[in-house]
N, CA, C and O atoms as a Tinker XYZ file with bonds, in Angstrom:
   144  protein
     1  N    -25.935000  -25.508000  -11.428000    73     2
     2  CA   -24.908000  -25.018000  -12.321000    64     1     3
     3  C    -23.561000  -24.976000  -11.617000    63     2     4     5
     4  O    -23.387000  -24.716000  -10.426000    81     3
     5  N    -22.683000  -25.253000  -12.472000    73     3     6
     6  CA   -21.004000  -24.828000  -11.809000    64     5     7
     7  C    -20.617000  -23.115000  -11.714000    63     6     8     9
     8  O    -20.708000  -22.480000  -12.765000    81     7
     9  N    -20.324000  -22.617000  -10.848000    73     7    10
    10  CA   -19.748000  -21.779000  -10.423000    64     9    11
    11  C    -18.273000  -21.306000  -11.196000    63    10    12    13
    12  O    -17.251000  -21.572000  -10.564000    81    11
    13  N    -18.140000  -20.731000  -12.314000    73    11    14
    14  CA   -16.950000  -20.820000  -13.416000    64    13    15
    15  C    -16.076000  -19.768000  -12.631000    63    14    16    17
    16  O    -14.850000  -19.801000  -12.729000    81    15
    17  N    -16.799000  -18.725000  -11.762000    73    15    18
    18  CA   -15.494000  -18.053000  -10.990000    64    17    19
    19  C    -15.546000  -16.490000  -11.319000    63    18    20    21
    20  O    -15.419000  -15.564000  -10.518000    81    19
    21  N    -15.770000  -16.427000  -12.729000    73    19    22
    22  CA   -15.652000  -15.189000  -13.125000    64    21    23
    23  C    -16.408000  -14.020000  -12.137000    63    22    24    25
    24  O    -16.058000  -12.902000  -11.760000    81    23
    25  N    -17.369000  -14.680000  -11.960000    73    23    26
    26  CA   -18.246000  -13.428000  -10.882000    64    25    27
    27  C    -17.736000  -13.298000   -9.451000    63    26    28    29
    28  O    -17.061000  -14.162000   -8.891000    81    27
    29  N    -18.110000  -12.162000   -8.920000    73    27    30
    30  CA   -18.013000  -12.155000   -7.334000    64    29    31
    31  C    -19.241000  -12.641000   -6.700000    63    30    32    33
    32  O    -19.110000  -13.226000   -5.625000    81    31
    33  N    -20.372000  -12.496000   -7.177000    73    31    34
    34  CA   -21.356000  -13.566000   -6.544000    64    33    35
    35  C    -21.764000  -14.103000   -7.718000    63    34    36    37
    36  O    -21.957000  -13.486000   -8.766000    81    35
    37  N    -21.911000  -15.451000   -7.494000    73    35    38
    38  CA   -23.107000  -16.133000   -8.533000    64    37    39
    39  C    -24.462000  -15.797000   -8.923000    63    38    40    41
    40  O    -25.398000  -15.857000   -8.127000    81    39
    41  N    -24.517000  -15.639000   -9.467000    73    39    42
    42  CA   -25.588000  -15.071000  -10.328000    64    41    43
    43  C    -25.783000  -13.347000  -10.693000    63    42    44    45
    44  O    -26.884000  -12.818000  -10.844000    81    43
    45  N    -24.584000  -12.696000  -10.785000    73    43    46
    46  CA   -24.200000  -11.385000  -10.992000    64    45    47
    47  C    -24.282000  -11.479000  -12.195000    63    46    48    49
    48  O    -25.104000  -10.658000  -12.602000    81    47
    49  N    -23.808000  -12.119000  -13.069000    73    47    50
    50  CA   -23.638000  -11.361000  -14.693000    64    49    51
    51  C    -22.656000  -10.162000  -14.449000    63    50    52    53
    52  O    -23.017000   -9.109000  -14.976000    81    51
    53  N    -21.504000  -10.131000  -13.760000    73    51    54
    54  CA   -20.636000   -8.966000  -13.855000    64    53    55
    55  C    -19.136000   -9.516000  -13.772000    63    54    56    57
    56  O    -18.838000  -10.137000  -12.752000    81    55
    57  N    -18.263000   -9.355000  -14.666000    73    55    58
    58  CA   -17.116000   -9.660000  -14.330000    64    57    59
    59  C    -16.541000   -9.279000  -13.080000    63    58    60    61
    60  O    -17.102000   -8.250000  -12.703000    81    59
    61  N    -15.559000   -9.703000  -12.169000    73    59    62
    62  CA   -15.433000   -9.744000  -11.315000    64    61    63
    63  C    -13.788000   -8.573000  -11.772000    63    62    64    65
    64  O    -12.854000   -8.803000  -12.540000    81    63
    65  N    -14.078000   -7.387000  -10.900000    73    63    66
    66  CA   -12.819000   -6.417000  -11.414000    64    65    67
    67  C    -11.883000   -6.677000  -10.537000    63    66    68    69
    68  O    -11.069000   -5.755000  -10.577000    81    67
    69  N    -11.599000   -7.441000   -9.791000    73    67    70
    70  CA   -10.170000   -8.049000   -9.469000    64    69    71
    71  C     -9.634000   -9.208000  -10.428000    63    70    72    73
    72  O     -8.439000   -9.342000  -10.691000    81    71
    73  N    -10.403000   -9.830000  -10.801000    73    71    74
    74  CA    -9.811000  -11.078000  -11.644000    64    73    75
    75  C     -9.776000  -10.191000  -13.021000    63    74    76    77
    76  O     -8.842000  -10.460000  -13.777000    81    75
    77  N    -10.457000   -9.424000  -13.331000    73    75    78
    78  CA   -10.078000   -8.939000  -14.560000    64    77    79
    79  C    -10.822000   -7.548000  -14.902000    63    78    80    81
    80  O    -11.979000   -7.232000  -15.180000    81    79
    81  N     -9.764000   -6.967000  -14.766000    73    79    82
    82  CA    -9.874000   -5.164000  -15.083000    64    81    83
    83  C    -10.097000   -4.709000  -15.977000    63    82    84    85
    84  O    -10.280000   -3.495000  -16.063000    81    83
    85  N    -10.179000   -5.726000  -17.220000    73    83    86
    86  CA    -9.958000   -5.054000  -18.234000    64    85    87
    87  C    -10.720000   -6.208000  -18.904000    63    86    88    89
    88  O    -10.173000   -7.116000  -19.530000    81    87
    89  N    -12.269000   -6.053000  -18.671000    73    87    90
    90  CA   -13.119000   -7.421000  -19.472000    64    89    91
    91  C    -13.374000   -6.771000  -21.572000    63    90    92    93
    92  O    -13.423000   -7.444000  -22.602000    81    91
    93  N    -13.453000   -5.501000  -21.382000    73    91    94
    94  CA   -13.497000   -5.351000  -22.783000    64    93    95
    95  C    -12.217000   -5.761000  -23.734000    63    94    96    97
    96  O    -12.080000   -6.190000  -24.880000    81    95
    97  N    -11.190000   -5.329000  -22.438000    73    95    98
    98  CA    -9.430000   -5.548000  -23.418000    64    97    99
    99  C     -9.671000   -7.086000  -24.298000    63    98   100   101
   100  O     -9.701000   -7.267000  -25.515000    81    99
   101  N     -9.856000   -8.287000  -22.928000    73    99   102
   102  CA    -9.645000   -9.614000  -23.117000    64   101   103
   103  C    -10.508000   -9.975000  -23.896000    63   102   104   105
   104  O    -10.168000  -10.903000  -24.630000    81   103
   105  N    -12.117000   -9.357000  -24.095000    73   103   106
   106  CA   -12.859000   -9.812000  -25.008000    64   105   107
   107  C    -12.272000   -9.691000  -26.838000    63   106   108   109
   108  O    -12.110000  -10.472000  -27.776000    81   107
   109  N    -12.080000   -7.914000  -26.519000    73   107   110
   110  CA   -11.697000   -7.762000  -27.768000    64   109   111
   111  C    -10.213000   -8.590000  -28.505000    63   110   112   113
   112  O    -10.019000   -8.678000  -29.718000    81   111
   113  N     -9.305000   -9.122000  -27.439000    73   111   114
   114  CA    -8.208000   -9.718000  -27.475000    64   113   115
   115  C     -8.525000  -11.338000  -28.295000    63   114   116   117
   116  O     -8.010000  -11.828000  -29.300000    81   115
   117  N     -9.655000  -11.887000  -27.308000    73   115   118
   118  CA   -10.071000  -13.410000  -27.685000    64   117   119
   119  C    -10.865000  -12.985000  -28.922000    63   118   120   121
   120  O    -10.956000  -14.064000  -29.507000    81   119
   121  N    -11.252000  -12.432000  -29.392000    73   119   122
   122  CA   -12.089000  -11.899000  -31.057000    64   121   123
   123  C    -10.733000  -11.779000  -31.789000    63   122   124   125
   124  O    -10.695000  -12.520000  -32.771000    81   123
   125  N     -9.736000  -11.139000  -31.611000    73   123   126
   126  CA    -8.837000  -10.945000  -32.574000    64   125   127
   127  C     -8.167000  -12.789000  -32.293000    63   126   128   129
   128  O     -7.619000  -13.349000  -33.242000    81   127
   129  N     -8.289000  -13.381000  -31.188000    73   127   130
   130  CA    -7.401000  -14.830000  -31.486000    64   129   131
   131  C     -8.731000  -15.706000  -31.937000    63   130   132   133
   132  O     -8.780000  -16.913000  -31.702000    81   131
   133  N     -9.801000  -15.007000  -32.600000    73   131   134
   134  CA   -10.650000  -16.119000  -33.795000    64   133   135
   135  C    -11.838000  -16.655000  -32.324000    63   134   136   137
   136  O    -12.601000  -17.606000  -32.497000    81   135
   137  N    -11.808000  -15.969000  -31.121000    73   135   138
   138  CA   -13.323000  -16.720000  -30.354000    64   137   139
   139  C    -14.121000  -16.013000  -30.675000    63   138   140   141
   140  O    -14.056000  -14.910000  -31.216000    81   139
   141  N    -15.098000  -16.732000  -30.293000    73   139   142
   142  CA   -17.099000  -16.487000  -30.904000    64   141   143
   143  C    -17.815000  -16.431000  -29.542000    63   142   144
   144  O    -19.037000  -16.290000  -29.491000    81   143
């Protein structure tokens, strides 16, 4: 598999809280700009 970055280790399943602090903000953000 490719390594997309988001995690601090691969195979975490955890957003990585330096790249993004705020994973509920951006989710709920990309739902209001129409992503699935």
């Amino acid at each position: 598999e490719i390594d997309d970055m988001w995690e601090d280790w691969y195979g975490e399943a955890e957003f990585s809280s330096q790249k993004f602090p705020d994973p509920r903000g951006m989710i709920d953000t990309l739902r209001e700009l129409g992503f699935r």
